[in-house]
KOLROFI-642194 format. One record per residue (C-alpha): z, x, y. Coordinates in steps of 0.02 Angstrom, whole numbers, plus 32768, in hexadecimal, padded with zeros to 4 digits. Layout:
N
ZXY...
//
This chain:
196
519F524927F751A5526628AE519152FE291052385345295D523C53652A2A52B953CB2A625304539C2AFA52B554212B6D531853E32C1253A653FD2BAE537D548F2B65535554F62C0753D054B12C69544855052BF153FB55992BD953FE55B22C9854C955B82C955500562C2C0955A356112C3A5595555D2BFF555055872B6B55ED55FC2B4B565755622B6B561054E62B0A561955602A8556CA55902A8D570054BC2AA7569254AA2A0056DF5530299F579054EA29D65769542E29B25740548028EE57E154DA28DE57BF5572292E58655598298D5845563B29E1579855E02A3B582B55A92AAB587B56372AD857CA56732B0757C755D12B69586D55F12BC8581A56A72C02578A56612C3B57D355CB2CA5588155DE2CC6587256512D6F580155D62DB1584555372D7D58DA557E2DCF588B559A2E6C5851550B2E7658EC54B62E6B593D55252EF558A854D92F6858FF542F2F4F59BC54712F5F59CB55002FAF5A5355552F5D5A2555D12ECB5ACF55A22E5F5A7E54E52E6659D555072E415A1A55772D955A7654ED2D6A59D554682D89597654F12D1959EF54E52C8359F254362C96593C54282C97592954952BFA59B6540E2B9D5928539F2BC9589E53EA2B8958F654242AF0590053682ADA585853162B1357E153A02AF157D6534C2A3E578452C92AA5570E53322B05566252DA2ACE55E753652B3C563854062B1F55BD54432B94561753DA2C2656C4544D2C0556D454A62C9A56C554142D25573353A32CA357C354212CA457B154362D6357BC537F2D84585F536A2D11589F53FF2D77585D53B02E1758AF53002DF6595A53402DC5594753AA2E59593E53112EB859C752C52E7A5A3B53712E6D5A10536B2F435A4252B82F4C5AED52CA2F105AFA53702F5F5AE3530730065B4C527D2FBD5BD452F72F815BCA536A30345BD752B030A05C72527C302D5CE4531C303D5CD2532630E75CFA526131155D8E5281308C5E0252E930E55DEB527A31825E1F51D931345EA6523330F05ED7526231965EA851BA31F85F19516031925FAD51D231CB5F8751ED329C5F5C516732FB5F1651C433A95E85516634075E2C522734035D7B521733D35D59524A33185D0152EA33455D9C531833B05E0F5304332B5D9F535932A15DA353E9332F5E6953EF33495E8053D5327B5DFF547732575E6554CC32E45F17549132935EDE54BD31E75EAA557C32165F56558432615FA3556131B75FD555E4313D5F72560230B15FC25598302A5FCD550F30985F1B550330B05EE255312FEF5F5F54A82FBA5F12542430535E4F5462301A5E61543F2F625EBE53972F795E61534C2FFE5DAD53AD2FFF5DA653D42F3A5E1853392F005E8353932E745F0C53442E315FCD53962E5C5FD453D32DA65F2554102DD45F4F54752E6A5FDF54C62E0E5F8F54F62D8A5F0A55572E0D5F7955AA2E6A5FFE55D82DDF609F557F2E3C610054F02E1460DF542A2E396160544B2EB4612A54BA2F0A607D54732F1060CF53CA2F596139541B2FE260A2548B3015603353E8302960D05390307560E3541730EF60265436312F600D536A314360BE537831A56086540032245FC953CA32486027531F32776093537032D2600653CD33235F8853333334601D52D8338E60385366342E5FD2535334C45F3F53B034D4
//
């Protein structure tokens, strides 16, 4: 019969990072049905899995939602997880990658809305002012408008709701939504087309 060797490397290595060991415990104890190990999980990480995300993104409300998103993920890889010891830097890198990806179409998203509501208006004036000229006069047109005109124009144009939509947000009739729209297209025309 031969003699067991522990794995001394491994051995101290762990014993050097008690919080590891606390980890690899708790991932263990969920993997064998032990529900509240996760909960004791979520304490430990969450705050700084969160942070982490915000690192990427920037914006708080984002980085939450990356967080709950990244514990979905766990919840259903951690099964998986072959070195619970290895816990900590694989639920930061899930964070960090969907972190990546949340900034990506946060870019996307920000490049969109703001090309959107020029089209719209391109297709409508034809003026040989430069593009930053006209997104100048527009911004200056639009603060000129009253409010309903512009919360109708922002959630059409920027936010892309539907009429039905748009009525249902700000409690008034297709209708009125429609004239509204009709109205604050018809006076930034009007006020694209005067002479500077």
């Amino acid at each position: 019969m031969g003699t067991f060797l522990p794995n001394w490397r491994l051995i101290f290595s762990t014993m050097s990072r008690p919080e590891k060991i606390v980890d690899s415990l708790l991932v263990i104890a969920y993997q064998t049905g032990d529900k509240k190990a996760m909960d004791m999980l979520v304490r430990r990480w969450n705050k700084k899995i969160c942070v982490h995300a915000y690192r990427y993104v920037r914006d708080w409300q984002l980085a939450q939602d990356i967080t709950q998103d990244t514990w979905s993920t766990i919840l259903i890889k951690i099964y998986g997880l072959r070195d619970s010891h290895s816990f900590g830097s694989w639920a930061i890198t899930i964070a960090g990658r969907k972190a990546i990806d949340a900034r990506k179409r946060k870019i996307k998203f920000e490049k969109e809305t703001s090309n959107i509501f020029w089209q719209n208006l391109s297709k409508e004036t034809q003026d040989i002012e430069t593009k930053e000229e006209k997104i100048k006069r527009v911004l200056e047109v639009f603060q000129t408008l009253s409010f309903e005109h512009r919360i109708v124009l922002k959630l059409f144009y920027l936010e892309e709701y539907s009429l039905k939509e748009i009525s249902e947000i700000t409690k008034t009739s297709i209708n009125t939504v429609k004239t509204r729209l009709f109205r604050a297209r018809e006076k930034i025309k009007v006020e694209l087309k005067k002479p500077k």
